[in-house]
N, CA, C, O and CB atoms as a CASP TS submission, in Angstrom:
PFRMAT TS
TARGET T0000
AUTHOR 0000-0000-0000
METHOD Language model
MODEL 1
PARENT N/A
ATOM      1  N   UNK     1     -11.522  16.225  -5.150  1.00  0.00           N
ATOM      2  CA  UNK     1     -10.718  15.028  -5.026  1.00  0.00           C
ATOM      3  C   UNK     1     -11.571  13.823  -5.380  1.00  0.00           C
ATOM      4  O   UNK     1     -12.589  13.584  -4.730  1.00  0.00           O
ATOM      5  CB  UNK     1     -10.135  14.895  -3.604  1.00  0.00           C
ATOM      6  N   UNK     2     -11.213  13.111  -6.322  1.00  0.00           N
ATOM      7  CA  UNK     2     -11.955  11.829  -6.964  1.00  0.00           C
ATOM      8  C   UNK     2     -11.343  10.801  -6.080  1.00  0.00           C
ATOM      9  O   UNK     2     -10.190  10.738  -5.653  1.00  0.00           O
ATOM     10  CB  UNK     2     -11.662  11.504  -8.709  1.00  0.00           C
ATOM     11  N   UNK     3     -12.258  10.086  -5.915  1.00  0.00           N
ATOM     12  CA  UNK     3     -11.791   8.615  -4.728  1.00  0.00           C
ATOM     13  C   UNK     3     -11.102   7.715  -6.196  1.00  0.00           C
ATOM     14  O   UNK     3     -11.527   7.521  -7.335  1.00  0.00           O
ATOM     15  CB  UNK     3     -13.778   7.390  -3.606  1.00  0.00           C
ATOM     16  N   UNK     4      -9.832   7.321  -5.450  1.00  0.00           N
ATOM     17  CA  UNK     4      -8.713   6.481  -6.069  1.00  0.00           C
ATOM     18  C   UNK     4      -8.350   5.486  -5.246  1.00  0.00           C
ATOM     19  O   UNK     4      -7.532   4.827  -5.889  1.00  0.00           O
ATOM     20  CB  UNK     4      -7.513   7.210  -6.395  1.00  0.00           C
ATOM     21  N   UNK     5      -8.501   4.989  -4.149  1.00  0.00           N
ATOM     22  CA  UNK     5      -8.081   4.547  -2.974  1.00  0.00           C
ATOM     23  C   UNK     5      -9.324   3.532  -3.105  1.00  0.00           C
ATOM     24  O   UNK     5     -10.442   4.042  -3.159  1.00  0.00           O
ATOM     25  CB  UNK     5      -7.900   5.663  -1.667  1.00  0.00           C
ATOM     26  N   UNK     6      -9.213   2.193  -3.158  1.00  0.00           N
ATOM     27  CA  UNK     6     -10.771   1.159  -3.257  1.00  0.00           C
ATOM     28  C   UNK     6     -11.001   1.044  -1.908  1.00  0.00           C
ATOM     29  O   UNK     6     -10.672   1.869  -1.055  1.00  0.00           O
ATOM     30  CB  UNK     6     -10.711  -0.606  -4.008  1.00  0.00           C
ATOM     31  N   UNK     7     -11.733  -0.286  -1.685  1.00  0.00           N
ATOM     32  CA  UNK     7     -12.181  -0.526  -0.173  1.00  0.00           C
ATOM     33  C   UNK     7     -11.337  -1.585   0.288  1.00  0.00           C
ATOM     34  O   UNK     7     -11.064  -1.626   1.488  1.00  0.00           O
ATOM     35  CB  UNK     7     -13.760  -0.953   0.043  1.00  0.00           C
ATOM     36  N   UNK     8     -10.858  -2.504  -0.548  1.00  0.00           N
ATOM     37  CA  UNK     8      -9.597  -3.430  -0.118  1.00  0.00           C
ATOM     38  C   UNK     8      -8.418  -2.771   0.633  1.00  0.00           C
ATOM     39  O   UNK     8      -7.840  -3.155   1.650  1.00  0.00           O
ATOM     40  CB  UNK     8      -8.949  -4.057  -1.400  1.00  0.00           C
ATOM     41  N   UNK     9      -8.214  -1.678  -0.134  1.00  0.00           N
ATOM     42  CA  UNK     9      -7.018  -0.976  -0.031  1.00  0.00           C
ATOM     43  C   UNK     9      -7.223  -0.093   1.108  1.00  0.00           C
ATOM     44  O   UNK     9      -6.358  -0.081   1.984  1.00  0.00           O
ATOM     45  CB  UNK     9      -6.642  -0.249  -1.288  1.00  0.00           C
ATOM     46  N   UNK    10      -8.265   0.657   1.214  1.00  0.00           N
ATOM     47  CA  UNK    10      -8.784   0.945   2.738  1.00  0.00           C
ATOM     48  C   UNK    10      -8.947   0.588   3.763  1.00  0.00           C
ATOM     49  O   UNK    10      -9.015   1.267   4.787  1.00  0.00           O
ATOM     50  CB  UNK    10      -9.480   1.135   2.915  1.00  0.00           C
ATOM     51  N   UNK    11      -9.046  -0.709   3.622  1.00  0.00           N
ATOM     52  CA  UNK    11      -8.995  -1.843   5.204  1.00  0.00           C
ATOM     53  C   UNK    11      -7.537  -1.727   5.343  1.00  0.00           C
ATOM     54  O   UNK    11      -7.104  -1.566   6.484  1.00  0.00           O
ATOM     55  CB  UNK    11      -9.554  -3.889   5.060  1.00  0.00           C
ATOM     56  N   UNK    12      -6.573  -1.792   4.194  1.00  0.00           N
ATOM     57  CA  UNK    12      -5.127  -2.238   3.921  1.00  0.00           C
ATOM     58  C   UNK    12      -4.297  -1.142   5.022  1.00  0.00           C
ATOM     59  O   UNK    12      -3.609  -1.374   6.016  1.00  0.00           O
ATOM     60  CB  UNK    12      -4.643  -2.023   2.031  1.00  0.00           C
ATOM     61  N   UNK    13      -4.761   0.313   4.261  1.00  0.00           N
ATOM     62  CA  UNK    13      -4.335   1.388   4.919  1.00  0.00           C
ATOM     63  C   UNK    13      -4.392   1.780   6.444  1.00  0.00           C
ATOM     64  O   UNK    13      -3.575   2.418   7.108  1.00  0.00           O
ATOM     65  CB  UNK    13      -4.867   2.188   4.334  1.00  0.00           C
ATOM     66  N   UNK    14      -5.816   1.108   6.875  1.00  0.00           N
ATOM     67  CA  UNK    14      -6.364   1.454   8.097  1.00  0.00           C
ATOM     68  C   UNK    14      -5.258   0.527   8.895  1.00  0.00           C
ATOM     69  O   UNK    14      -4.421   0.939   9.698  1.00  0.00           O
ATOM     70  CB  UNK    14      -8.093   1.110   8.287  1.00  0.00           C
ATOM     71  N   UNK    15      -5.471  -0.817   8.469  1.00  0.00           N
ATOM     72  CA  UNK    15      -4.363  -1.636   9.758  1.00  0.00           C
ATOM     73  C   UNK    15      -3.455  -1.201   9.130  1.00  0.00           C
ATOM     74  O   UNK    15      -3.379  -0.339  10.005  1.00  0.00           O
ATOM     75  CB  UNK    15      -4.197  -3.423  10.116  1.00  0.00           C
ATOM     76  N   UNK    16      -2.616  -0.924   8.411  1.00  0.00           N
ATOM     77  CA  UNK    16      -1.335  -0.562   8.612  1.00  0.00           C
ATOM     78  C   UNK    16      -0.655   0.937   9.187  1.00  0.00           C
ATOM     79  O   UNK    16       0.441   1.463   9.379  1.00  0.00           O
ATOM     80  CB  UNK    16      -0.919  -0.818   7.440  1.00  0.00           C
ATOM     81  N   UNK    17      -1.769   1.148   9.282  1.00  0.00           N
ATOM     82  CA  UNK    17      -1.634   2.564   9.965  1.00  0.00           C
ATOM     83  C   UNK    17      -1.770   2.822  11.675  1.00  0.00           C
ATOM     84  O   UNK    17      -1.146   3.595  12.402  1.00  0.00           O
ATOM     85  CB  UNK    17      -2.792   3.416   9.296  1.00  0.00           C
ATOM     86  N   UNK    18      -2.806   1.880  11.971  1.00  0.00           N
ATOM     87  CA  UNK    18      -3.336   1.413  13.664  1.00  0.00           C
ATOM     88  C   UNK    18      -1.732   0.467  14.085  1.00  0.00           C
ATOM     89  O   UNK    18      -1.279   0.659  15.213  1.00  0.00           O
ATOM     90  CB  UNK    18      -5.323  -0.053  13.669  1.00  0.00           C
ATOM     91  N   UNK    19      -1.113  -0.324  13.310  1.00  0.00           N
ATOM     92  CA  UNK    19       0.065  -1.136  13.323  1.00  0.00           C
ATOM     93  C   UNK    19       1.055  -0.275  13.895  1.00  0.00           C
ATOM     94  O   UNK    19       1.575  -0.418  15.002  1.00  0.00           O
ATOM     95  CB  UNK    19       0.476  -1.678  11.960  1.00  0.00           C
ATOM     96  N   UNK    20       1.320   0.805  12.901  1.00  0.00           N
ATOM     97  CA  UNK    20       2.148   1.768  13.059  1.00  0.00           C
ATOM     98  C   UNK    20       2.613   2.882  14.202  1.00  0.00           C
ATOM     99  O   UNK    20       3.653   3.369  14.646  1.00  0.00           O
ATOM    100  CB  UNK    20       1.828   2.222  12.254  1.00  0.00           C
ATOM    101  N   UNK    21       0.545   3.012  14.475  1.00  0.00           N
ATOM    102  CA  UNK    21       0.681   3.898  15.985  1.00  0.00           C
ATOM    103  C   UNK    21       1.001   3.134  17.071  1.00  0.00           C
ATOM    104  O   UNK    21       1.427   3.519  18.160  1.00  0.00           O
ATOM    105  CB  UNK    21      -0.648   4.618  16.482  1.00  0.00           C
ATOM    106  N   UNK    22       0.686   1.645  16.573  1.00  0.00           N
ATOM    107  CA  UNK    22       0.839   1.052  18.059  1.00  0.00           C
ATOM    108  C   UNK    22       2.278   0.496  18.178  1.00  0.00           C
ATOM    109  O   UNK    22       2.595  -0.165  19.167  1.00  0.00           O
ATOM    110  CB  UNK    22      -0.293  -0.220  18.390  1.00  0.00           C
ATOM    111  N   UNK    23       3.066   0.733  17.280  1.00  0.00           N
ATOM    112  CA  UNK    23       4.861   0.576  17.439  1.00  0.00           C
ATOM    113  C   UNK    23       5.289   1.769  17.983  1.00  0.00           C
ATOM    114  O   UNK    23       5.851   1.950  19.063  1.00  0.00           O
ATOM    115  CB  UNK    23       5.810   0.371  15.949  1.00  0.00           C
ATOM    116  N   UNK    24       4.921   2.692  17.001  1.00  0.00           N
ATOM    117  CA  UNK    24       4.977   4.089  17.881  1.00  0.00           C
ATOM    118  C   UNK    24       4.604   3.996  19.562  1.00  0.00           C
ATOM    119  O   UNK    24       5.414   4.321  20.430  1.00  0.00           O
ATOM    120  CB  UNK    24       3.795   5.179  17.172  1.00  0.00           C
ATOM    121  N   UNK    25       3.518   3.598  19.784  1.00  0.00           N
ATOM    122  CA  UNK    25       3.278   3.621  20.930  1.00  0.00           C
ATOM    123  C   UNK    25       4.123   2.703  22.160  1.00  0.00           C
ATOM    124  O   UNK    25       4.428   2.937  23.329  1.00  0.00           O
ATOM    125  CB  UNK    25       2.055   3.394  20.800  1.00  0.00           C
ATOM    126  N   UNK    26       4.256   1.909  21.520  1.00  0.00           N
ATOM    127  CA  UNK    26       5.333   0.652  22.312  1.00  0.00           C
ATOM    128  C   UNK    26       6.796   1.251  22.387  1.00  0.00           C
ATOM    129  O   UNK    26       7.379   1.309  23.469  1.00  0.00           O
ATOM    130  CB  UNK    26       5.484  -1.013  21.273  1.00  0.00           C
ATOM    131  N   UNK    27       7.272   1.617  21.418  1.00  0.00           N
ATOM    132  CA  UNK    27       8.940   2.417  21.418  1.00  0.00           C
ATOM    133  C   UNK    27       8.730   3.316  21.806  1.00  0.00           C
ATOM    134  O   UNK    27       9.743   3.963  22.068  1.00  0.00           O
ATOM    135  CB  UNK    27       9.821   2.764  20.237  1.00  0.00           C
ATOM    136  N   UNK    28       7.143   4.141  22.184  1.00  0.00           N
ATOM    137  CA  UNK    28       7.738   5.360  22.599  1.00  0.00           C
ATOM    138  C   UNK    28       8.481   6.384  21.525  1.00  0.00           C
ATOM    139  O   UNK    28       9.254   7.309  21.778  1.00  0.00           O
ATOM    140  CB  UNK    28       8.684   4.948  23.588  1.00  0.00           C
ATOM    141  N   UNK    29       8.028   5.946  20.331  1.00  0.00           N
ATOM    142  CA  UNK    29       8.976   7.445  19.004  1.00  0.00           C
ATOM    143  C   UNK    29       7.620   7.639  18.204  1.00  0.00           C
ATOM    144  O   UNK    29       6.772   7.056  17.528  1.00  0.00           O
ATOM    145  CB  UNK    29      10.796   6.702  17.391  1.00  0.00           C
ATOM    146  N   UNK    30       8.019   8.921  18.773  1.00  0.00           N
ATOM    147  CA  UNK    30       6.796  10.171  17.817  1.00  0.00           C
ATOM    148  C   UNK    30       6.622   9.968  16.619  1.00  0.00           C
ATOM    149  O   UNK    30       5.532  10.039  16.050  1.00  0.00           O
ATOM    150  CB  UNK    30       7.182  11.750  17.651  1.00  0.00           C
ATOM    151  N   UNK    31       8.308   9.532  15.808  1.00  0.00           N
ATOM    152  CA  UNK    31       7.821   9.820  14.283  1.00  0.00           C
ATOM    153  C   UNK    31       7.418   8.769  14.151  1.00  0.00           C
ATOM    154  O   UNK    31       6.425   9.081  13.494  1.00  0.00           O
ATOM    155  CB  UNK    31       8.720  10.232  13.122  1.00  0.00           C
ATOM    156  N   UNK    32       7.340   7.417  14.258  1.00  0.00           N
ATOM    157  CA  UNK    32       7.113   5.996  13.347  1.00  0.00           C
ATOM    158  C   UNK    32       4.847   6.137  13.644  1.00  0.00           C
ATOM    159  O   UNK    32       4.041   5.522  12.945  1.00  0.00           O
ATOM    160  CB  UNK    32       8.381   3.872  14.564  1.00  0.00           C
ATOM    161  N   UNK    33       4.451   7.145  14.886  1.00  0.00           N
ATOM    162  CA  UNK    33       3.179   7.290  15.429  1.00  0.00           C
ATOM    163  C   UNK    33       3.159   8.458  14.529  1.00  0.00           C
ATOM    164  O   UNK    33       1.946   8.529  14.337  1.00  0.00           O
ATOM    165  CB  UNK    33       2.914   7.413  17.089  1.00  0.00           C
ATOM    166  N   UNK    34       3.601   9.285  13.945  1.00  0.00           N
ATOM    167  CA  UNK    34       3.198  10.247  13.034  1.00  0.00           C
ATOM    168  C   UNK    34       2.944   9.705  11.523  1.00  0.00           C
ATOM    169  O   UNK    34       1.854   9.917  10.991  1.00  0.00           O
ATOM    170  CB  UNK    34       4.241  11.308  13.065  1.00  0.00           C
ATOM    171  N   UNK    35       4.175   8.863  10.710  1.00  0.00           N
ATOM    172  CA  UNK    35       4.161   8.484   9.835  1.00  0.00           C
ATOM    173  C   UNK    35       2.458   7.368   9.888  1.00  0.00           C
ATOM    174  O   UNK    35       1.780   7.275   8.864  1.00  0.00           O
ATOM    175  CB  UNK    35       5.655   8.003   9.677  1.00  0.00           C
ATOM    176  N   UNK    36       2.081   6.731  11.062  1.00  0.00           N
ATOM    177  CA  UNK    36       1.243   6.036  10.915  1.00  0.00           C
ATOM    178  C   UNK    36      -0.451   6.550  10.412  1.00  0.00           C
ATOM    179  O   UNK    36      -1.463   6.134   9.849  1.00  0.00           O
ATOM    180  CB  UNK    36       1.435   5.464  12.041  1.00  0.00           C
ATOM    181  N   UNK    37       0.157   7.794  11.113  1.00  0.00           N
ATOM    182  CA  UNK    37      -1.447   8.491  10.537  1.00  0.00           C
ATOM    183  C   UNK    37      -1.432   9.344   9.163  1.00  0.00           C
ATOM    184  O   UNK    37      -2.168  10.274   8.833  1.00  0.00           O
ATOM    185  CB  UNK    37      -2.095   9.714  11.757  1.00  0.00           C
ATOM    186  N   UNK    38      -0.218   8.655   8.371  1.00  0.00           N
ATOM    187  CA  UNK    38      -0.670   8.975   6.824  1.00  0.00           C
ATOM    188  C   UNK    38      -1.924   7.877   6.027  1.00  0.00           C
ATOM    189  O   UNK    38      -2.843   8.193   5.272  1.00  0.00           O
ATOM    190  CB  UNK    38       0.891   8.831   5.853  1.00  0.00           C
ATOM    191  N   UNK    39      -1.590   6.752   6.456  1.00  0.00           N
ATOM    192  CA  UNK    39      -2.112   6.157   5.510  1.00  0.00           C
ATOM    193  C   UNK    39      -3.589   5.754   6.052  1.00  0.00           C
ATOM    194  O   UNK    39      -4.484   5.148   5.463  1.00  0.00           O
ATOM    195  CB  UNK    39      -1.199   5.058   5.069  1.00  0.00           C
ATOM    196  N   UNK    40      -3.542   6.414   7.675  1.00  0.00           N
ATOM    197  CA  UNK    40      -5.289   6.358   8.199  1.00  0.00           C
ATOM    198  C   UNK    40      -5.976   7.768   7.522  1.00  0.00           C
ATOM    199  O   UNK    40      -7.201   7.889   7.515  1.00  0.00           O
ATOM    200  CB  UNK    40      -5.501   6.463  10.320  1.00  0.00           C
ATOM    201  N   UNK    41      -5.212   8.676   7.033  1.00  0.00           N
ATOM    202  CA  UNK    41      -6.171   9.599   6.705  1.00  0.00           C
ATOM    203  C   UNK    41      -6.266   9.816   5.208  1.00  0.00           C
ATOM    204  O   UNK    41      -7.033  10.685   4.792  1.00  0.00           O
ATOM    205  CB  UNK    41      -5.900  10.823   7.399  1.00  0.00           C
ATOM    206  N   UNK    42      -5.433   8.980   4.243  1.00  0.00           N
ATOM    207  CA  UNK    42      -6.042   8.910   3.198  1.00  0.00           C
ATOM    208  C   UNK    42      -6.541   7.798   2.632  1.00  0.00           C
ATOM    209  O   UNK    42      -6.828   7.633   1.446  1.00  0.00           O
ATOM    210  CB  UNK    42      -5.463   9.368   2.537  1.00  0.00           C
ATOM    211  N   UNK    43      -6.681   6.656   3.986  1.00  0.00           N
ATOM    212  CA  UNK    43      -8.076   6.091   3.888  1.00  0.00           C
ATOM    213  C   UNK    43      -9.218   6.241   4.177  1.00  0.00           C
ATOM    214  O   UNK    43     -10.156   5.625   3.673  1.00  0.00           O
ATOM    215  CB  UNK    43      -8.164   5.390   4.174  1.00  0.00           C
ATOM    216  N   UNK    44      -9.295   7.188   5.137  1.00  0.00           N
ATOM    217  CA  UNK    44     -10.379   7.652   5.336  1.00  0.00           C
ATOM    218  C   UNK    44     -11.098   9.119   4.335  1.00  0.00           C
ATOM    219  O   UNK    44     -12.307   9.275   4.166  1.00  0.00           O
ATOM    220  CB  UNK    44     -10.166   7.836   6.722  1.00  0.00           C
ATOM    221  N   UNK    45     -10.172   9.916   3.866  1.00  0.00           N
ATOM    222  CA  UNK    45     -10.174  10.667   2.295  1.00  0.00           C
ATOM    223  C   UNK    45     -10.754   9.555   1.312  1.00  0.00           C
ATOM    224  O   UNK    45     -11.566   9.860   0.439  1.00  0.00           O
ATOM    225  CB  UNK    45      -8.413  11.163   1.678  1.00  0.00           C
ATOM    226  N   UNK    46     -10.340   8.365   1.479  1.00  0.00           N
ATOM    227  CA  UNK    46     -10.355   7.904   0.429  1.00  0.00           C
ATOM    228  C   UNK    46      -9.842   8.184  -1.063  1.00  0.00           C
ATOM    229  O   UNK    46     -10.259   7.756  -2.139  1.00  0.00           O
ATOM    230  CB  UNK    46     -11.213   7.818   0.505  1.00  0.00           C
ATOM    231  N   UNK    47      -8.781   9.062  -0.746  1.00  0.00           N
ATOM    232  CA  UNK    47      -7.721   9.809  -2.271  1.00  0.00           C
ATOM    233  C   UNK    47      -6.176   9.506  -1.474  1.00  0.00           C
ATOM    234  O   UNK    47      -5.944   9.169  -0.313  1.00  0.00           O
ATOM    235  CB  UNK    47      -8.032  12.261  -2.708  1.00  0.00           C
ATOM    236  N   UNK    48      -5.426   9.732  -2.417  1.00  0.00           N
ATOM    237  CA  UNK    48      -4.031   9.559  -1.966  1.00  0.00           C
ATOM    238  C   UNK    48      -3.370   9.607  -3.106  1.00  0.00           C
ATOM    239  O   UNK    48      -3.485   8.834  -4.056  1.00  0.00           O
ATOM    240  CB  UNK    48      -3.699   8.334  -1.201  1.00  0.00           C
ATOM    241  N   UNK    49      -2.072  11.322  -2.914  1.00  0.00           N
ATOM    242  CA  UNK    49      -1.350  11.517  -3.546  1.00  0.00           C
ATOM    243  C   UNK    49      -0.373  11.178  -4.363  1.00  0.00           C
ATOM    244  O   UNK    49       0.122  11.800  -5.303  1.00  0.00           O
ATOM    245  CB  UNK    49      -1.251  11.828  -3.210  1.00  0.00           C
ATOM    246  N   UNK    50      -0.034   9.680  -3.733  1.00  0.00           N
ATOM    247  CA  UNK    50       0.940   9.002  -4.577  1.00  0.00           C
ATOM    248  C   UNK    50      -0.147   8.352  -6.041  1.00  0.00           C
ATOM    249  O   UNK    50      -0.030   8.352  -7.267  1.00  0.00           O
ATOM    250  CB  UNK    50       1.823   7.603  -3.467  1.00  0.00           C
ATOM    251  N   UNK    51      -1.160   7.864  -5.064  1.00  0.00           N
ATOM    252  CA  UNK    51      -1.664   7.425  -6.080  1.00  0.00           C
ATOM    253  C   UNK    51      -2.228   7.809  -7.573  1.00  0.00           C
ATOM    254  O   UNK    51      -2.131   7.205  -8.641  1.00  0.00           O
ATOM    255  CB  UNK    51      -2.256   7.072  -5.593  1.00  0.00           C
ATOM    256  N   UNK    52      -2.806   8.952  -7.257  1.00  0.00           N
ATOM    257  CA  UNK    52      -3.080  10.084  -8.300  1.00  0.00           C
ATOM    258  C   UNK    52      -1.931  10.127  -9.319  1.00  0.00           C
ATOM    259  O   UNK    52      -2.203   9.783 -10.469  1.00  0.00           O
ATOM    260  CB  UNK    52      -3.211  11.565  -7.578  1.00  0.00           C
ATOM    261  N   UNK    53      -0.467  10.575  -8.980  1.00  0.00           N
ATOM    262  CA  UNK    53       0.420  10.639  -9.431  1.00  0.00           C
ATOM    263  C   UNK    53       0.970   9.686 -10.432  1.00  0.00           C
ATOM    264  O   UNK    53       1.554   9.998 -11.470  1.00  0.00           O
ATOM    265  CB  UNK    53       0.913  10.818  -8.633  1.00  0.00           C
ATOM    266  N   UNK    54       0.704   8.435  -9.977  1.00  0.00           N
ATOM    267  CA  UNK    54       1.259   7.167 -10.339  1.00  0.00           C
ATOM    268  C   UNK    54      -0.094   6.426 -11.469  1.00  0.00           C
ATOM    269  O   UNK    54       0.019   5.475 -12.242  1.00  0.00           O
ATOM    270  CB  UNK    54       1.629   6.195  -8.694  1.00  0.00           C
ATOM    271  N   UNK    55      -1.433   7.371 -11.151  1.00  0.00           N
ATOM    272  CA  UNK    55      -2.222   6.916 -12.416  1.00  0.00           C
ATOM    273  C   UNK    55      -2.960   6.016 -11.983  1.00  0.00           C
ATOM    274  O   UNK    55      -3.762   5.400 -12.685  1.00  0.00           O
ATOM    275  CB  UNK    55      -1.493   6.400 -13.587  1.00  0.00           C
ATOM    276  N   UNK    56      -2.757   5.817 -10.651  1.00  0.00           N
ATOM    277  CA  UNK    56      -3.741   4.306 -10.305  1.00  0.00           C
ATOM    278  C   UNK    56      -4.763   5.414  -9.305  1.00  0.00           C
ATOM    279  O   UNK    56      -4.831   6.399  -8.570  1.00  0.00           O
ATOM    280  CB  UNK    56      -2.644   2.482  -9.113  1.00  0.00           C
ATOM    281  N   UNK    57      -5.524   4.163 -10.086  1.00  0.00           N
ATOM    282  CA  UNK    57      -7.651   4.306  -9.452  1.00  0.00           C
ATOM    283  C   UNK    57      -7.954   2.921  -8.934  1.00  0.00           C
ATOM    284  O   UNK    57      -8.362   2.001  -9.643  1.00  0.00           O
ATOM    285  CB  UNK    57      -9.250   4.606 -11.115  1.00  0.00           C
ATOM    286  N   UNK    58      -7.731   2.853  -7.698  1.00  0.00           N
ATOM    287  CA  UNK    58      -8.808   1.389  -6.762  1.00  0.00           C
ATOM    288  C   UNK    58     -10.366   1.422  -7.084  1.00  0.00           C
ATOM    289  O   UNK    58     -11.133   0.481  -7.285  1.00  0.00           O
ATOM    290  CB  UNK    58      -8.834   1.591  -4.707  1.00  0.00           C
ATOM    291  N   UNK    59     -10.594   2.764  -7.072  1.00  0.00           N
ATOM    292  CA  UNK    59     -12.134   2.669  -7.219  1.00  0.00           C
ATOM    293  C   UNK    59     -12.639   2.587  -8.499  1.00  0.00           C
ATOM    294  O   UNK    59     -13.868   2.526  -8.480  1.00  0.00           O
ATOM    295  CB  UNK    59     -12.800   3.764  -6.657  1.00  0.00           C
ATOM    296  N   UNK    60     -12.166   2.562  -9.588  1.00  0.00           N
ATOM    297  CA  UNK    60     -12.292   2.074 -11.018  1.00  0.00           C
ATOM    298  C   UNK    60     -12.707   0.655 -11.265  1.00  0.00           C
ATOM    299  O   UNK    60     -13.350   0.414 -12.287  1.00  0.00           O
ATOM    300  CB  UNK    60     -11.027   2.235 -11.683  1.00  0.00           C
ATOM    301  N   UNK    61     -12.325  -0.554 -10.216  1.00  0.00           N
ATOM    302  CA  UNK    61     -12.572  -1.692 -10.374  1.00  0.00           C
ATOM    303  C   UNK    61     -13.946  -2.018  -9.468  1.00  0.00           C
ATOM    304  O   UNK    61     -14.685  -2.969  -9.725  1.00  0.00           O
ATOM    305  CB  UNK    61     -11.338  -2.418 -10.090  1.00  0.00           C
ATOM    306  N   UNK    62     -14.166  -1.082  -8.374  1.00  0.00           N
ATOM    307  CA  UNK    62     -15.153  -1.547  -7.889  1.00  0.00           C
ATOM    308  C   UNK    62     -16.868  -1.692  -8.378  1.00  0.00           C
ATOM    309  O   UNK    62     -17.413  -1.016  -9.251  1.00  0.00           O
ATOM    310  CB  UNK    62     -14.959  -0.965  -6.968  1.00  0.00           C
ATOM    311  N   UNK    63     -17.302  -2.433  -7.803  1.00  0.00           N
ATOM    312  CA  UNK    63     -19.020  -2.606  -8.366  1.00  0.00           C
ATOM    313  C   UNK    63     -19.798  -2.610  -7.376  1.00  0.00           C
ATOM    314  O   UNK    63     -19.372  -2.237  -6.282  1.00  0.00           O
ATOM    315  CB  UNK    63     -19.474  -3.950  -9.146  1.00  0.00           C
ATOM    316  N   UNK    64     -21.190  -3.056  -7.547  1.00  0.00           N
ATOM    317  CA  UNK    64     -22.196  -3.513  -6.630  1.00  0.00           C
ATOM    318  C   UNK    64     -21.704  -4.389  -5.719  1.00  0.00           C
ATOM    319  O   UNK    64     -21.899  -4.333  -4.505  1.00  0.00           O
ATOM    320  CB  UNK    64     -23.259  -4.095  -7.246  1.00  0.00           C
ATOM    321  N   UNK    65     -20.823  -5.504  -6.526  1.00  0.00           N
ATOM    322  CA  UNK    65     -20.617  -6.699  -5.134  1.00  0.00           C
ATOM    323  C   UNK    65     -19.351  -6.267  -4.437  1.00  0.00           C
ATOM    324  O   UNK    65     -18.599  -7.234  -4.561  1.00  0.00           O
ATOM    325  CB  UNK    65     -20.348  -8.554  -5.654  1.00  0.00           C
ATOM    326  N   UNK    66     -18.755  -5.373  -3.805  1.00  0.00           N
ATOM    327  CA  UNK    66     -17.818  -4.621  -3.513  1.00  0.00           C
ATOM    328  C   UNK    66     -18.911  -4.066  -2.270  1.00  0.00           C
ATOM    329  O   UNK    66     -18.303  -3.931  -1.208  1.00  0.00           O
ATOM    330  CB  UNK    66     -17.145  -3.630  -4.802  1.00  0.00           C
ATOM    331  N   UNK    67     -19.792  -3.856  -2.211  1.00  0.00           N
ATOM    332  CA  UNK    67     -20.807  -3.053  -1.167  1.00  0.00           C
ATOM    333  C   UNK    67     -21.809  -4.614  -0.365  1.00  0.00           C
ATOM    334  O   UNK    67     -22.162  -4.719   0.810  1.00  0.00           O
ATOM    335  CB  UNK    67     -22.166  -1.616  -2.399  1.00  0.00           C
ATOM    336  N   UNK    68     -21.943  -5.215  -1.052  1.00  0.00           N
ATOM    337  CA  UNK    68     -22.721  -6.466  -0.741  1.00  0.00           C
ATOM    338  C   UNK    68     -22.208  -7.527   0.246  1.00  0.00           C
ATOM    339  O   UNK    68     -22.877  -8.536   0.471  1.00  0.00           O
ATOM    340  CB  UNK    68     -22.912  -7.144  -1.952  1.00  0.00           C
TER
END
């Protein structure tokens, strides 16, 4: 699995995913806390299926000052 997923987009994924469990967690519904831990674990993969599919690479743009 080639990393496609950048580091912008990884912060992106992570809160919107912590967002997600914690609605889940507030309503009390399993699925909206299930759906949330898609997009924490293919930020943390750092790959993601749609993306592959769709041809887009995040990590194609990144450089040195991306780590700095």
């Amino acid at each position: 699995m080639e990393c496609n997923v950048g580091m912008k987009e990884q912060k992106l994924r992570i809160l919107a995913g912590l967002t997600l469990l914690g609605l889940g967690a507030y309503y009390n519904t399993k699925a909206i806390a299930m759906v949330g831990l898609v997009p924490i674990v293919t930020a943390m993969l750092r790959w993601c299926p749609v993306n592959q599919a769709l041809g887009y690479n995040g990590c194609a743009d990144e450089g040195i000052e991306a780590y700095t």
